[in-house]
N, C-alpha and C positions, 0 to 999 in steps of 0.2 A: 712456433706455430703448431695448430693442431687441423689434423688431418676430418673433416666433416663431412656426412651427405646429407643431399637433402631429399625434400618428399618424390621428386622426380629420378632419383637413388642416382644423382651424380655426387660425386666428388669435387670438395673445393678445399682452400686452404684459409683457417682462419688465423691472423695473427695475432701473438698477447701480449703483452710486457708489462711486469711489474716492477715501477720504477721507484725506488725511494728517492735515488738520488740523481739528480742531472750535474750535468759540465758546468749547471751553473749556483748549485744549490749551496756548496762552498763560497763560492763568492759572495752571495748575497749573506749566507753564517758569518762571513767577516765583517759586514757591516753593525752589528750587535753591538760588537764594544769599541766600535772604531771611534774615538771622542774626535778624530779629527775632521770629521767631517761632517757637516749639515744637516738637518733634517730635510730640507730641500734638495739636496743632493745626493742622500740617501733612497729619497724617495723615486727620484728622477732615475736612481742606476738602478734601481730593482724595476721602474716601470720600462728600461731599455731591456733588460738581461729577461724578463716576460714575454717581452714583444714578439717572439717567436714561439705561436702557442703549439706548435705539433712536440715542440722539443721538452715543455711543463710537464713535469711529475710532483707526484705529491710529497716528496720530498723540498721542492719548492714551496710548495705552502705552509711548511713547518717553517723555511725560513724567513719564509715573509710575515708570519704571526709573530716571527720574535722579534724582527724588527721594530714592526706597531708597536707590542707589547713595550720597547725598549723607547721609544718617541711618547709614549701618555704617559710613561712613568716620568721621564724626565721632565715635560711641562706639566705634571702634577705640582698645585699648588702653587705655582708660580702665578698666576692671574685667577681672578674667581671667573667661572663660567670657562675658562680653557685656553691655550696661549699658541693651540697650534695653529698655524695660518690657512688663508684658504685655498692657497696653492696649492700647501702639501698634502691638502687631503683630496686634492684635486689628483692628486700625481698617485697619492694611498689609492683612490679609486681605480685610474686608467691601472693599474700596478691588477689590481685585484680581477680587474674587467678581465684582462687577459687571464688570467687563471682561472674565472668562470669558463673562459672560449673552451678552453683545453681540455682534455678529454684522457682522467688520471691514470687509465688503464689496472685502474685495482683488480684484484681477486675478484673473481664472482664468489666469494664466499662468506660467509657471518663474520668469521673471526677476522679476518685482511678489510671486510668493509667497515666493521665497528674500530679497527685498527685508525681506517684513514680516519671515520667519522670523527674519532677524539681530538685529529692533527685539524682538520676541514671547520669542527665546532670554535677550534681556540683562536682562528683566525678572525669567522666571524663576531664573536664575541670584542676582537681587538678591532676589529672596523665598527662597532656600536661605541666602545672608548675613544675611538678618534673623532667620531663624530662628536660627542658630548665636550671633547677636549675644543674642538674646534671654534675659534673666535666668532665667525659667525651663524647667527641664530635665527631660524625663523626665514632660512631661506636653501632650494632644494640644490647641492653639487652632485651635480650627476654625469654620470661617463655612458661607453655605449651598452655597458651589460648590469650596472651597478648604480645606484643613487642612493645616496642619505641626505638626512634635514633632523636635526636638534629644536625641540618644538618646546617653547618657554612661553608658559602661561603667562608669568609677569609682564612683557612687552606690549600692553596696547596698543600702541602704532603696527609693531610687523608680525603679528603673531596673528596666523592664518587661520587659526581656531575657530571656527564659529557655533558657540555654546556647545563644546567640544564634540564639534564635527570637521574633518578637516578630508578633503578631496584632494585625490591626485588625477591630471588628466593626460593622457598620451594620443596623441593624429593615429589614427588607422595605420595608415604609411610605417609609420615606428615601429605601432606594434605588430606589424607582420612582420619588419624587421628585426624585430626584437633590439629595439634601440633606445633605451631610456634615454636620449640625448634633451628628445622632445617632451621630458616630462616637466609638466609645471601644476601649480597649486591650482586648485578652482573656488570658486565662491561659494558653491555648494548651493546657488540658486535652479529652484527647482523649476524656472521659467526658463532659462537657458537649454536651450535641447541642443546646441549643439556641446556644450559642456556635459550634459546627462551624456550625451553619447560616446563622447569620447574618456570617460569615468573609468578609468582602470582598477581605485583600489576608494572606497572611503571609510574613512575611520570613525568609529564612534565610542567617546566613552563617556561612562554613565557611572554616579553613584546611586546603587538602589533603579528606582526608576527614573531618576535626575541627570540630565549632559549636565556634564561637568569638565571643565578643563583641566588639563595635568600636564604635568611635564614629560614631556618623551622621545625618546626615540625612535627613529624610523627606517629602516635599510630595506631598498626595493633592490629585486636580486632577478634578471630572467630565465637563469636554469636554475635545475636542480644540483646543479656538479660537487658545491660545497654542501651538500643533505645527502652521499649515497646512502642505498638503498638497495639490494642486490632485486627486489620484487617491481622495481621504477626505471621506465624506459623513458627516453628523453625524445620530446618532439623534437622532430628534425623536420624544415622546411627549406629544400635546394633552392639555390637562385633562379628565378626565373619562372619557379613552380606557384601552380594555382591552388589557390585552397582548397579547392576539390580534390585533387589530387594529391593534396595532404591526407583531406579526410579518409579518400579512399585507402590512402598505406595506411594510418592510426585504424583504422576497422576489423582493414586486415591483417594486420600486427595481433589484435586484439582477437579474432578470431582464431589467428593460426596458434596461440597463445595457450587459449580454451583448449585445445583441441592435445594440443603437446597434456598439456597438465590432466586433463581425463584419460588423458594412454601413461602416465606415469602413478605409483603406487600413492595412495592417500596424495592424488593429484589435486588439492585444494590450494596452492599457492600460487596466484593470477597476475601478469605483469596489470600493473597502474600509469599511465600517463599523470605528470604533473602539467595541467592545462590552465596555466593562471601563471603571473610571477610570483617569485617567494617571498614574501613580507614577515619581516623581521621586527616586531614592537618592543621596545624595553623603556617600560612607565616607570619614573622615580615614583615612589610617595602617595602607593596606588590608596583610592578611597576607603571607605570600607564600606564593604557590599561590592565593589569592583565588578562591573562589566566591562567588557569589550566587545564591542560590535563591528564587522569589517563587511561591505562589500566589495566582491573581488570579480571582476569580468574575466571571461576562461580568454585564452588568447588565438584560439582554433575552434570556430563556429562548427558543432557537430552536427548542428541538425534536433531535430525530436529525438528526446533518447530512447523513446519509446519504440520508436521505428527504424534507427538506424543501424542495428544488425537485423537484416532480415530471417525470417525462416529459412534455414541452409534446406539443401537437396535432401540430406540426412533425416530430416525431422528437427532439428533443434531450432531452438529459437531463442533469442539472445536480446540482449540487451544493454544500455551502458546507463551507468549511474554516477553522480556526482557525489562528491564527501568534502566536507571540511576538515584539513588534514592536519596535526601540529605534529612538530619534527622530535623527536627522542636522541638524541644524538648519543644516548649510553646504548641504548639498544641497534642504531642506524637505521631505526623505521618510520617509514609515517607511520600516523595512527589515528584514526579520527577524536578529534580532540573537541569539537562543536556541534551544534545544534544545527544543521544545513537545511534551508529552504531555497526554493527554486522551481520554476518553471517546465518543467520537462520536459512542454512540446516548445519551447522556444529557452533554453538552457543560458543563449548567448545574450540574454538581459542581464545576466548577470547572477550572482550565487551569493545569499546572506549568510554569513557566519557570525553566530550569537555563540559569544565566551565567554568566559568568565578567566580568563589568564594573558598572560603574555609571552608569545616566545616565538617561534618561524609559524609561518601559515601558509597554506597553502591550499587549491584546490585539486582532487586528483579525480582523473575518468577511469574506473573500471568497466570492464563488462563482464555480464554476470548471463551464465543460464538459466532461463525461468522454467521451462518446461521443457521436457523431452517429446519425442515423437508422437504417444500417445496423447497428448494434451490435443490433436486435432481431431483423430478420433472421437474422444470425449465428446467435443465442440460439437461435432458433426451428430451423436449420438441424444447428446443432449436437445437439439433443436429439433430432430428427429421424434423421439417421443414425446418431447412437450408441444410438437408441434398436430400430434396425432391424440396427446390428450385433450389439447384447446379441443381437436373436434369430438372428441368424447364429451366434453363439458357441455358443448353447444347444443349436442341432443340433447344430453341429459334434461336440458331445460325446454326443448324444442316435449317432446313428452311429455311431461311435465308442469306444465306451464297452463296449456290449451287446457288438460282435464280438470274442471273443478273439481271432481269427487278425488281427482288425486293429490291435490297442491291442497286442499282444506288441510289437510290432516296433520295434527300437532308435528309426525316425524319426518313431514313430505316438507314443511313451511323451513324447516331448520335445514333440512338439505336441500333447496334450494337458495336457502341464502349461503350456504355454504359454499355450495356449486358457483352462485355469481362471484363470491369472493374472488375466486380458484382462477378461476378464467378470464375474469378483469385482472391478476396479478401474473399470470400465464400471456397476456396477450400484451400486457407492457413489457416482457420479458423479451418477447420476440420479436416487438415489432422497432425493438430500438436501434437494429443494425441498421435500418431506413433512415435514421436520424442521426444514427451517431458512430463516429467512426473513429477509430484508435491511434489513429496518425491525425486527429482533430481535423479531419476535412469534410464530417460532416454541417446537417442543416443547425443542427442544437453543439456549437462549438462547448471544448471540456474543462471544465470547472467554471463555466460562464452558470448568470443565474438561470436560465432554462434549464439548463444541465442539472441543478441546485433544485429545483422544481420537480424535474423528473425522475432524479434520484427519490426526493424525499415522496415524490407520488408511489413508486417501488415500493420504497421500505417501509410505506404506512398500508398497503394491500396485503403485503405478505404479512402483516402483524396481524390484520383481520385476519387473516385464513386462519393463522394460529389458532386465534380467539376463537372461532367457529369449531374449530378441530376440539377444543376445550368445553364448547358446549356441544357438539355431538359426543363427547365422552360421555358427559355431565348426564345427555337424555338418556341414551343406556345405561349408567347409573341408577338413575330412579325407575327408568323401567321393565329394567330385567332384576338387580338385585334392592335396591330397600323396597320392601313388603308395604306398607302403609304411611302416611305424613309427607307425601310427593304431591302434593298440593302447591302450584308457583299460581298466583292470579296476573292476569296481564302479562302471559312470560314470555309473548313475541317481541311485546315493548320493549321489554326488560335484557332480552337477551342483543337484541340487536344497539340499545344502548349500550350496554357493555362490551360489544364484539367491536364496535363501529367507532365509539365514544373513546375508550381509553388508550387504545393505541394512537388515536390523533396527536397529541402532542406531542410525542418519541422521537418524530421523525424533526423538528422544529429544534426539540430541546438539542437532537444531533448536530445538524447545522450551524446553529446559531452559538453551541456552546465552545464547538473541537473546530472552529471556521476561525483563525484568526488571521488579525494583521499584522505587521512589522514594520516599522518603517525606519531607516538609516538613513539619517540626513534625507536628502531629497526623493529618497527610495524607495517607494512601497511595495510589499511581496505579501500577500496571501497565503497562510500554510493550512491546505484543505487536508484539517483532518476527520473530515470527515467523508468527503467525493475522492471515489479512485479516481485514478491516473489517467486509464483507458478505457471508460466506460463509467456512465451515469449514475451510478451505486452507491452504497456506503464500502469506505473503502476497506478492504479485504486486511487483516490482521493489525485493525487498528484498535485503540483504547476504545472507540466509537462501537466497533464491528463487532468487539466483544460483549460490550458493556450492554447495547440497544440492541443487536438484533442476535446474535447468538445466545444471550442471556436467556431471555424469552423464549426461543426455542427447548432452550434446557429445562426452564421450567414449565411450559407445554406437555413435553415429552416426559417429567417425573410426574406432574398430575395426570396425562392422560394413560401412562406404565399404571399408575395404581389404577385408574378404572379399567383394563385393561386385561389386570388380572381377576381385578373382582369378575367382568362380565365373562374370564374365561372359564371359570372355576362354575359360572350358571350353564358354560356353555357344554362342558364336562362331565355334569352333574346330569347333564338336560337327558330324557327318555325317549329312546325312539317310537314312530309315528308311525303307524302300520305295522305292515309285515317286510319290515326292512333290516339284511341282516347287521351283524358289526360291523363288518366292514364299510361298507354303505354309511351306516351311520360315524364313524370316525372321518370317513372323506366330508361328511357334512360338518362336521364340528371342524376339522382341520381350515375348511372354505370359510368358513361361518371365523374363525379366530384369524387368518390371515386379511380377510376383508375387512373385519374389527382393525387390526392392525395399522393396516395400509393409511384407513381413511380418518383414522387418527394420530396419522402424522409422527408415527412412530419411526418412520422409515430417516426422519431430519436423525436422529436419533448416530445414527454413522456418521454423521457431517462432524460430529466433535471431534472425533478421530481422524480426521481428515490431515489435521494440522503437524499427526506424529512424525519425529525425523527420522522414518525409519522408510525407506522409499517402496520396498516392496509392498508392505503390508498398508503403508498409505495411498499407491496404488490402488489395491485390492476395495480400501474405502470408500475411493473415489467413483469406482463404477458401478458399488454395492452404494451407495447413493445416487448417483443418478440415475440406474435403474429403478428403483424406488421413486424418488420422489418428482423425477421427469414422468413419470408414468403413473402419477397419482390420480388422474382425469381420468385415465382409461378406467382404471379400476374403478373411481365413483359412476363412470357408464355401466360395466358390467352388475355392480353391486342395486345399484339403483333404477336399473332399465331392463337390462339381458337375463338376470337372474331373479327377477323379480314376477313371480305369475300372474298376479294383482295387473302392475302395468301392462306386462303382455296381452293379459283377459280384455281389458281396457279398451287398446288398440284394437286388440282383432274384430274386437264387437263393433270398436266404430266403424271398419272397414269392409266390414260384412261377412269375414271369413271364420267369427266364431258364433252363436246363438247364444245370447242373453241369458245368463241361470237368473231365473226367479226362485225365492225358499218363502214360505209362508213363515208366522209368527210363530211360536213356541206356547204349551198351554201357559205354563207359568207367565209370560207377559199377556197373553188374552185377559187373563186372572186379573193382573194388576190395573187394568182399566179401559175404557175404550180411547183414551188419548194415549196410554202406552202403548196400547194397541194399532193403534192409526200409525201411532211414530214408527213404532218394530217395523210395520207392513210398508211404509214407505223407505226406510231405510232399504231393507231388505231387499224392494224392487227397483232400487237405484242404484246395483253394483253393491251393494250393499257395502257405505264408508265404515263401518262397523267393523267388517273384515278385512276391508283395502286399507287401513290405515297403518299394519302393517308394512312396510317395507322389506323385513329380513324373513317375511313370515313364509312357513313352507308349505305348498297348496296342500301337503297331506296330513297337515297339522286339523285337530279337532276344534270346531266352529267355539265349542263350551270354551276353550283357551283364553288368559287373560293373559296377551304377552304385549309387550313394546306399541303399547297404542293402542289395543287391540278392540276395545270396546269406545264407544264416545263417550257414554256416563259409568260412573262406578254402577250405578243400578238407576233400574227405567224411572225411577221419578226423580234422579237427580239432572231435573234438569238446568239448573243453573249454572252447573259446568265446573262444581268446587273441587271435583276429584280429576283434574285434569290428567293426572299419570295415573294409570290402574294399579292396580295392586299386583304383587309377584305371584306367577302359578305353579303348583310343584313338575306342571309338565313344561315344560322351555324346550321341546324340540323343534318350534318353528323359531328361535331367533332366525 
């Protein structure tokens, strides 16, 4: 025994024993060469000398593999198809059932568990020979922990095959009992609901994309006992106990689990629940191209696995996930061996395993932690300033919008479509906790088509924003650094076709491309690879999430980096305006490139980094991104409303608190005509758009300046409008 305490620092006594050999382990070694006696009687004394499963050690299972082993060798070759009767494999199974019950008391260590594993594999192995030995074919012997079936394609009459799909079904009843007694074949009709429901394991095999029938083996197993695994805890269900209160021990098994392994050094080793029976396939004469497809129902309803460990007191938050597991019997580990789809808010429909091999299966539950403490800060930070930029955005256009001399203007038209982008992809962001909810009890249930709708309505907004972010680079581009040939005709058309236009399909192509079906036999499972789990999105570190919506950010952010630095290099360069010293003038250029910055989407730019496994500094990512890019609204308010003299002058004039500047014409346009003339002078006493068409411009910049919009025609007779971007001035201190 060893002396333990637990978290309540009492003292208890746990007991161990590592048995090789039992009182009866010899006994049953004597029946190996014993020729006088039976294979029926054989079988009969080893299922007596078991029957008592507290007293089984694994020393017993050595001797009852050599047994089998000693019974298929002897009717080898004596009958084609096998000559052992169905008694004895009847008597083989009760024989084995009790050695499942038993509980071997191995090592908890690598080397004592791969030890047993090798003795645990060669048994099972000799219970797949007794099966294949066995005279009948095409039909399931099953005991209360154990069943096989020898499965011959040749037999048309009894061969349960159907275009190689073959269904096993077990009553509720059973299987909380854990009692293959009641397992029988099904039809594998997909009209029968109460056979769908009662579907514990179905098999499917395929050559290529073709069912195909084959000959096989089959061994349903309901613990894991012959597969240890020192990282696999075995569901235990007392008599009399509700599954609830199964769930609750397996949760808290699995949290108390977590918790050990984060206080122990490189604590990354998580006990697993095997929640499913163990299914043992051995296909003669596989096709080529060889699939194996298995549906496996978990045999302990856990709930949404989404939401079944909750947020501890601590901050953590947890989670449990399903895997498709094949057994390694050189190593004594599962490991996930398949392709696993499934259901996560409803897990107990059942779990598809797409293989391509044959050998033990099984499904196993871990739980995993997803995020630490700060993930609700985050949460809470994040809704917080996106939800104080939506009302930044809102002005912005509330401003905006009303003044015609201000929304005319080529760089007022582009940051308002920018602005609507922003705020239509900000407002579906936040308003989806209304709708939809991570334990799926919201109004737009998850992975349904609404969900599918509102995801791809997200992820086609925030592509615009991109696209806008790419042409507000594009317009400061042409009109702070190239000097001449910045001539676009029709470029509102133009640009909002291209901002609006090409990101529409992205969101379809995701969908429809990373959305598939599966179907096993009667079965159909969905694998959204493209909708997360818990929330109506594209889902988070997929082939999809990289490919469509990270991609484009990347490339956003390397085209808008190069305009970026070109406009910072003008911004640098630029001349101070008055009598203003350096200092002054470096805080303006520092405001003037961080504003540049922000509203071109530089700040996604950290999001790539997000994904490194280095937790501090992926931390440090996460908050230097969402400060940034949660806060991107506010910024286009300040940049575009509060810091802007133009809009202010604007307002106050409508509201009475500022007097109207009128400036007369200049001689040089009197000179050039009296409809140049008439125009200047109207311009001029209309807030003059001439000057307000600036945005970033600084009131104490000189009126002669040609910056960022700054004139309406390149010169007073062009009025047809062909020079729509002015030309660069050597003075650029009102970006």
């Amino acid at each position: 025994f060893t002396c333990k305490m637990d978290s309540a620092k009492k003292t208890y006594v746990e007991k161990t024993y590592y048995c090789q050999k039992t009182a009866n382990t010899i006994a049953i070694e004597s029946l190996v060469d014993d020729k006088n006696v039976s294979d029926e009687d054989k079988t009969a004394q080893m299922e007596k000398m078991t029957n008592n499963t507290v007293m089984n050690g694994i020393g017993d299972v050595k001797a009852v593999s050599d047994v089998l082993e000693s019974i298929v060798k002897s009717d080898e070759g004596e009958k084609e198809g096998g000559n052992i009767s169905e008694a004895v494999t009847q008597s083989v199974l009760n024989t084995v059932s009790n050695l499942v019950k038993s509980d071997f008391k191995t090592a908890d260590n690598d080397t004592e568990t791969q030890s047993a594993s090798s003795i645990t594999d060669g048994l099972v192995t000799q219970i797949v020979n007794v099966a294949k030995q066995t005279v009948v074919k095409n039909k399931i012997i099953k005991s209360p922990r154990i069943a096989v079936i020898d499965l011959k394609k040749g037999d048309a009459e009894s061969n349960p095959s159907n275009n190689g799909v073959v269904p096993f079904t077990l009553p509720k009843a059973n299987r909380d009992g854990k009692d293959l007694q009641g397992c029988e074949l099904g039809s594998g009709s997909s009209d029968n609901k109460e056979e769908k429901e009662n579907t514990i394991l179905l098999i499917e095999t395929k050559s290529g994309e073709t069912n195909e029938d084959v000959d096989m083996a089959v061994v349903l197993i309901t613990d894991s006992t012959l597969m240890p695994d020192t990282t696999i805890s075995l569901v235990t269900k007392e008599e009399g106990e509700e599954d609830e209160e199964t769930v609750t021990k397996i949760l808290d098994d699995l949290k108390s689990e977590l918790e050990d392994a984060a206080n122990k050094d490189g604590g990354d080793t998580k006990k697993s629940f095997v929640n499913s029976f163990i299914t043992e396939v051995k296909v003669e004469n596989a096709p080529d191209n060889f699939k194996l497809n298995l549906f496996m129902k978990p045999t302990i309803d856990i709930g949404n696995t989404k939401s079944s460990l909750n947020t501890e007191p601590d901050g953590k938050r947890m989670q449990v996930s399903y895997i498709c597991a094949k057994y390694d019997p050189v190593k004594a580990k599962w490991e996930e061996g398949c392709e696993t789809i499934y259901n996560s808010a409803k897990p107990s429909d059942g779990v598809l395993c797409l293989c391509s091999h044959n050998t033990s299966f099984a499904v196993l539950m871990s739980a995993y932690e997803i995020d630490r403490g700060f993930a609700e800060v985050q949460s809470y930070l994040t809704y917080v300033l996106l939800g104080i930029s939506t009302v930044g955005l809102i002005l912005t256009l509330v401003f905006l919008l009303p003044a015609k001399a201000l929304r005319s203007t080529r760089s007022a038209k582009i940051n308002i479509c920018f602005t609507g982008a922003l705020l239509l992809a900000s407002l579906m962001f936040l308003i989806q906790d209304a709708f939809i909810s991570a334990d799926d009890t919201g109004l737009i249930k998850l992975k349904s088509t609404g969900c599918a709708v509102y995801a791809m309505i997200q992820h086609y907004l925030w592509l615009v924003v991109f696209a806008w972010m790419v042409v507000e680079g594009f317009l400061m581009y042409l009109s702070l650094v190239q000097v001449f040939g910045s001539h676009i005709s029709k470029y509102m058309l133009k640009f909002n076709l291209a901002a609006w236009g090409i990101p529409l399909p992205i969101p379809f192509i995701g969908y429809f491309v990373f959305t598939k079906q599966h179907t096993v036999g009667s079965f159909t499972f969905t694998e959204h690879g493209y909708l997360a789990d818990t929330m109506c999105f594209v889902r988070p570190e997929s082939i999809s999430f990289y490919a469509l919506f990270l991609a484009p950010i990347v490339l956003v952010i390397l085209v808008n980096l190069v305009f970026f630095a070109l406009v910072a290099k003008v911004i640098k360069n630029s001349k101070s305006s008055g009598n203003i010293s350096d200092q002054e003038q470096i805080l303006r250029q520092l405001k003037a490139a961080v504003g540049v910055m922000v509203l071109l989407g530089t700040g996604w730019f950290f999001g790539i980094f997000m994904s490194i496994p280095a937790p501090q500094f992926q931390v440090g990512m996460q908050y230097l991104f969402i400060l940034l890019n949660s806060s991107q609204g506010i910024f286009v308010f300040l940049f575009y409303i509060v810091l802007n003299d133009q809009v202010k002058s604007h307002w106050l004039v409508k509201v009475g608190l500022q007097e109207e500047k009128r400036t007369t014409t200049s001689s040089s346009a009197a000179a050039a005509g009296k409809s140049a003339a008439t125009k200047a002078t109207t311009v001029s006493a209309s807030a003059a758009p001439n000057q307000t068409d600036n945005i970033y411009e600084n009131a104490a910049a000189s009126n002669e300046d040609h910056t960022y919009a700054s004139a309406e025609y390149a010169t007073a007779s062009d009025k047809t409008g062909k020079h729509e971007f002015p030309a660069k001035s050597d003075n650029n201190a009102n970006i």
